[in-house]
N, C-alpha and C positions, 0 to 999 in steps of 0.2 A: 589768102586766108589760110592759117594757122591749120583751124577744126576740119575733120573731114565731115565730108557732107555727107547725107544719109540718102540710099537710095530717093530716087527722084529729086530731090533738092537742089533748088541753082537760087543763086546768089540774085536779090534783084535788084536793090541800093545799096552801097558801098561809098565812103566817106571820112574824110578825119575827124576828130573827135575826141572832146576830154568828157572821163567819166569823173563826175564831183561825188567826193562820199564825206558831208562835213565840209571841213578846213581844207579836205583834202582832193586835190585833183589828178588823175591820172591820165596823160595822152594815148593817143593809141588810133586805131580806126574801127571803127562800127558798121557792122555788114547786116542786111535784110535780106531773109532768106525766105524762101517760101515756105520754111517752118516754123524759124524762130527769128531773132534778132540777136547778135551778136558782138561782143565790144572784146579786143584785142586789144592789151597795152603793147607796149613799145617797149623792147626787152629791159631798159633801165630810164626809168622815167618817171620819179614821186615828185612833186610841189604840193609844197600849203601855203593857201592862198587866205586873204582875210577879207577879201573883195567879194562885192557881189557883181554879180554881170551887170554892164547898162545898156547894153544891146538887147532885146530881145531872142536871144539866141539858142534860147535851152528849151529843153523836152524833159519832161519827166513819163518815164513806162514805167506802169503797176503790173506786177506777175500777175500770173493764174492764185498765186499763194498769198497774193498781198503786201510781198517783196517792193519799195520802188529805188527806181534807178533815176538818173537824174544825167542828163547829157549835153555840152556845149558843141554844134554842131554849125554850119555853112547851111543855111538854105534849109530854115527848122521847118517851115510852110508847108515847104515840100516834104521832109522829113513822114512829118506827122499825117499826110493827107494818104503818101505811100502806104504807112503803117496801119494807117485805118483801113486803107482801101485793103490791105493784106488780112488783113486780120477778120475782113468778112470772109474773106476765101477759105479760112483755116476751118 
């Protein structure tokens, strides 16, 4: 991971990952931390895509701000129950 962590902070799921913004998809890996959630591209890595997924595969996270992200990930079940479960802790 890229970011430095903040005191007490460790890493709790970690995974590859395209973040979709639009047309557009960026690779990279997405880290849960026990502060926030984190998406890391891949130092050169843009595709536009015009496809919608047909897997079941994506997550979408809403900021504190109302911001959302949107994520194609391995194992989103999991993902999301992680994130929940974290997210009571915070």
């Amino acid at each position: 991971m890229k970011a430095q962590l903040v005191a007490s902070e460790t890493i709790v799921k970690e995974g590859i990952a395209n973040h979709q913004r639009g047309a557009e998809t960026v690779g990279g890996k997405l880290y849960l931390t026990t502060q926030r959630l984190v998406f890391e591209s891949h130092d050169f890595n843009i595709q536009t895509v015009n496809l919608i997924p047909l897997m079941p595969n994506s997550i979408k996270v809403v900021t504190k701000a109302g911001q959302e992200h949107s994520f194609v990930v391995f194992g989103r079940d999991e993902w999301i129950r992680t994130i929940e479960g974290q997210d009571a802790r915070i």
